[in-house]
C-alpha positions in Angstrom: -53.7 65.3 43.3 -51.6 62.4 42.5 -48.6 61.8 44.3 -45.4 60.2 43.3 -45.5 56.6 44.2 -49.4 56.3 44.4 -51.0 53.6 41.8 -54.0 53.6 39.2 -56.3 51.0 38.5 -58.6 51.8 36.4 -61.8 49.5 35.4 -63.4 49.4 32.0 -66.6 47.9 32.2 -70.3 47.7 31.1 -72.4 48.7 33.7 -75.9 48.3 31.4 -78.3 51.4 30.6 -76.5 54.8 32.2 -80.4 55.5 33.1 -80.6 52.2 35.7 -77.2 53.6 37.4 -77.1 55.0 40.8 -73.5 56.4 41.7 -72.3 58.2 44.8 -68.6 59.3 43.7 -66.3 60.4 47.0 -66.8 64.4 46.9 -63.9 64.9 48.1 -62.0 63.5 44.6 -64.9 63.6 41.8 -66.0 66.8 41.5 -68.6 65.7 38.6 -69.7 62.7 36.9 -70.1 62.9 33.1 -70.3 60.5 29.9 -69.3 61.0 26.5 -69.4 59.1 23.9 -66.9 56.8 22.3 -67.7 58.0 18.7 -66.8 61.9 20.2 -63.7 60.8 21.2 -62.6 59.1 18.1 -63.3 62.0 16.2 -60.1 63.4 15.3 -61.4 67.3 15.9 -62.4 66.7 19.5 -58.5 65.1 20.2 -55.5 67.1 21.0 -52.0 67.5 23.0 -51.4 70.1 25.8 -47.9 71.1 25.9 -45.8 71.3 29.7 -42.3 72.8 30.4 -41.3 72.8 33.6 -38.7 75.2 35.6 -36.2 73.2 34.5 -36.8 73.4 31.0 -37.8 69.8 31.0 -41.0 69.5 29.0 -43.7 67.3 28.3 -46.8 66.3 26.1 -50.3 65.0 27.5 -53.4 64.5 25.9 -56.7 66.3 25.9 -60.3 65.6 24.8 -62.1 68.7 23.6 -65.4 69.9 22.1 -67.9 68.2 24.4 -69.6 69.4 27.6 -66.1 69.5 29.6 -62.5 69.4 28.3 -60.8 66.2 29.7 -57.1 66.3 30.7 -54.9 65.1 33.2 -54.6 61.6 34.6 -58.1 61.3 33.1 -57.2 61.8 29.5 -54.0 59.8 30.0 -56.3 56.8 30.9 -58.7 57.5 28.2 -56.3 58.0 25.7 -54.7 54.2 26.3 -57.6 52.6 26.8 -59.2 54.3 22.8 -56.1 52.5 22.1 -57.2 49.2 23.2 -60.8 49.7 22.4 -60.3 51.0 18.7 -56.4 50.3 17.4 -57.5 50.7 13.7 -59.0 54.1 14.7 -57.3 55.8 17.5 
């Protein structure tokens, strides 16, 4: 899990055919290494909001990314969600 104070980067790139790709993720924080495509998650049905509230009736929205082969949330959906936004501003 995240913890306060700890920083993201994340790195958009083209890495070339998926096929060619060798990747050993750190087990111990991927659990599984998945694509979907870009055209799935600008379609407006496979998009949605999860809804938080905490003890102290503070509450929050976060993004989610349905209908595929696993449901992205989290941190992971945050920093899909902004970079759709960058990517595709006329469409996201």
């Amino acid at each position: 899990p995240l913890q306060q104070g700890q920083m993201v980067a994340p790195v958009v790139a083209s890495l070339g055919p998926l096929e060619n790709l060798t990747l050993t993720p750190n087990p111990d924080e991927v659990e599984e290494v998945f694509t979907l495509p870009l055209d799935h998650l600008l379609r407006e049905e496979n998009q949605g909001y999860t809804h938080f509230r905490t003890a102290g009736g503070y509450g929050y929205t976060l993004p989610v990314f349905l209908n595929g082969p696993h449901k992205v949330w989290g941190l992971t959906a945050i920093v899909t969600e902004l970079t759709l936004e960058l990517l595709a501003p006329g469409r996201y």
